[in-house]
N, C-alpha and C positions, 0 to 999 in steps of 0.2 A: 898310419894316419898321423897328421901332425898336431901337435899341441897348440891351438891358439891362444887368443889374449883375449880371455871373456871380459865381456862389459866396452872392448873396444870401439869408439865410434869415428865413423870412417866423415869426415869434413868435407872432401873434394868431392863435386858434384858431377851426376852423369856429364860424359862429352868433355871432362877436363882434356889437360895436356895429358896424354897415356905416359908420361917418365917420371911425373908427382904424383904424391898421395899427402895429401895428410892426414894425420886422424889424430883423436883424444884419447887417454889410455888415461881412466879416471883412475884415482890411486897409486899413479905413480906421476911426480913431476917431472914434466917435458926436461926439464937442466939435465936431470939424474940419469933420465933413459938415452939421451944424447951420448952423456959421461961413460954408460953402461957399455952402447953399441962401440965406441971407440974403443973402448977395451976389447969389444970381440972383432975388430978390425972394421969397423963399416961407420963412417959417417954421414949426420942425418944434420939435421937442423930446428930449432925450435918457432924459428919463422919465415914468413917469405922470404925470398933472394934480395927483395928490393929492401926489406927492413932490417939485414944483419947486421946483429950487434945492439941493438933493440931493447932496452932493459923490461919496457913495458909488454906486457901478454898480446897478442894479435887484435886488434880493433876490428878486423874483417872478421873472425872467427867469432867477435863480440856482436857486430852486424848480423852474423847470420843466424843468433841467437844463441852462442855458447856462453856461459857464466864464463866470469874473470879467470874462473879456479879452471874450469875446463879449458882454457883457451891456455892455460900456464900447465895443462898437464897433454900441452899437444906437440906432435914432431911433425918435421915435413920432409919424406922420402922422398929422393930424387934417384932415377935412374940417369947415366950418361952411354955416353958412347963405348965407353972400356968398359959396362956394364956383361958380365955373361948370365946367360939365360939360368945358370949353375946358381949366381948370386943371390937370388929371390927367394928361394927353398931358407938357404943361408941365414939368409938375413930374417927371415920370419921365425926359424929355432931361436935364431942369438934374440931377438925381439923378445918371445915367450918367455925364454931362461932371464933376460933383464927383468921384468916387470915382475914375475914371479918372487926374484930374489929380493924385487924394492916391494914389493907388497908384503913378503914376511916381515919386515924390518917392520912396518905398520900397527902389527897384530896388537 
């Protein structure tokens, strides 16, 4: 059984694009978990494709009712073509062990 990211809140609404996700991961900011997944080889992004580079938080994630703070502790996963079905599993441990390790730093 795999270890999740309690408290994670999933943004992307039924019927999205099936290759994004975003979601909120309260307690650790969106920059850091970005920084984290790069070091476990997988990168994410902190906001849409059309606003990278963006200093300010998602105003859609603000729209859809997320606080400033939650909207700056959000990533947005994209799957592509050279994605393997292997990746996912992957990417959901290396997710858990980031957030984990930026949530002790917290305590």
């Amino acid at each position: 059984m795999r270890a999740g990211v309690p408290g994670l809140l999933v943004n992307s609404p039924p019927g999205r694009v099936p290759n994004t996700l975003n979601v909120t991961i309260p307690g650790a900011e969106g920059e850091a978990v970005l920084l984290g997944l790069d070091l476990e080889g997988f990168s994410v992004a902190t906001g849409s494709a059309c606003s990278s580079g963006a200093a300010e938080p998602s105003h859609v994630l603000q729209a859809m009712g997320r606080t400033r703070e939650e909207a700056e502790q959000s990533i947005r996963i994209s799957l592509h073509a050279g994605s393997a079905a292997a990746d996912v599993p992957r990417l959901a441990d290396a997710l858990a062990r980031v957030v984990k390790n930026l949530r002790a730093l917290h305590v």
